[in-house]
N, C-alpha and C positions, 0 to 999 in steps of 0.2 A: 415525563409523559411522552408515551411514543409518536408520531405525526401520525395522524388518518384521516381517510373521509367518508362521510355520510353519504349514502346510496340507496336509493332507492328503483320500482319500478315505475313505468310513467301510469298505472294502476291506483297510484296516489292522488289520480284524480283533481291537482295540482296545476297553475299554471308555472310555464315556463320561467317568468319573472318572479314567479315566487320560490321556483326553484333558483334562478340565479343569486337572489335577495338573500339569500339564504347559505351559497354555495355548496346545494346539495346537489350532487351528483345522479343522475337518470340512466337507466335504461329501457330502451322502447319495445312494450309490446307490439304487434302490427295487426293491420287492423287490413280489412279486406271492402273496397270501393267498385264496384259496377264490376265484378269478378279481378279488379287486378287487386293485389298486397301492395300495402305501404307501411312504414313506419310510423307507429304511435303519433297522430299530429297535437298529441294536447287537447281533444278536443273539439278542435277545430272546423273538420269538415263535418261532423256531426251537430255543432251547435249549428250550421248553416242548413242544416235537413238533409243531409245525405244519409242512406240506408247503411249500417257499417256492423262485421264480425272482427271479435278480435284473435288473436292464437298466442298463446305464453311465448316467449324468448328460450330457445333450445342450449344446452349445455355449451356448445364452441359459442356463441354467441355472448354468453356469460364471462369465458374465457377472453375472447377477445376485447370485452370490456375492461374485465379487471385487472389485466396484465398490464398494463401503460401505468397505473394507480402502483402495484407493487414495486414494478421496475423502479419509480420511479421513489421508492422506498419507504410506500404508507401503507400502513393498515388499513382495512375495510370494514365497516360498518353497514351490513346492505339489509334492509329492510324492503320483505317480499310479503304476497297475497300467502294465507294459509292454504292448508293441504285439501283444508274441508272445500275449497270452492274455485282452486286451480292446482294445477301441478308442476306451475311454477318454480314452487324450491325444492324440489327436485334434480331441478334441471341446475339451479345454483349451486345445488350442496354437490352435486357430480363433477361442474367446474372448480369449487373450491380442493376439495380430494386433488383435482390434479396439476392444480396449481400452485397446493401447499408441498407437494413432492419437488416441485422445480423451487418455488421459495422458500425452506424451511423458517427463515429468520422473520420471515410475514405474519401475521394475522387476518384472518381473513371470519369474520363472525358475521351468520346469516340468521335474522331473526324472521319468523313471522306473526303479524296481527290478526290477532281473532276479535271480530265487534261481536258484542254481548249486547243486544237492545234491551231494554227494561220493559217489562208488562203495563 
């Protein structure tokens, strides 16, 4: 079995110790406070009442994430928002494409979640 890891966005809605508990791997949407950008807090500033927008993770972004993980000679497992409600993996399948050109012997599989509520 080849080594990987499990990846997600922080969209997961997840906290942080549940992602350590777990050793699943994040990356952070950003999220917009009193007009500045910040990185995804988990959370955080919004359970405390701050007013917060968020904006997907852009393709070099993506890149920069997952490149330390293949270097480092794993597969990727990355689970993203579907198409219907971000355009998020987009932005992942564009760093994957050029990521797998410089790693052939990598994998790199980007899945997305669609919820289906019940009537």
């Amino acid at each position: 079995m080849r080594d990987y890891i499990i990846s997600c966005c922080s969209t997961a809605d997840l906290t942080e110790e549940h992602f350590k508990a777990r050793d699943i791997s994040y990356i952070c949407f950003h999220f917009e406070l009193n007009g500045k950008e910040y990185a995804d807090d988990l959370g955080k500033a919004m359970a405390a009442g701050a007013d917060t927008k968020t904006s997907q993770v852009n393709a070099e972004e993506f890149e920069e994430y997952f490149e330390p993980f293949l270097k480092a000679g794993k597969d990727i497992l990355h689970i993203t928002l579907s198409s219907g409600i971000s355009g998020v993996i987009n932005s992942a399948m564009i760093a994957k494409e050029n990521l797998e050109e410089r790693y052939p012997d990598r994998k790199i599989l980007i899945l997305s979640l669609i919820h289906i509520s019940e009537p």
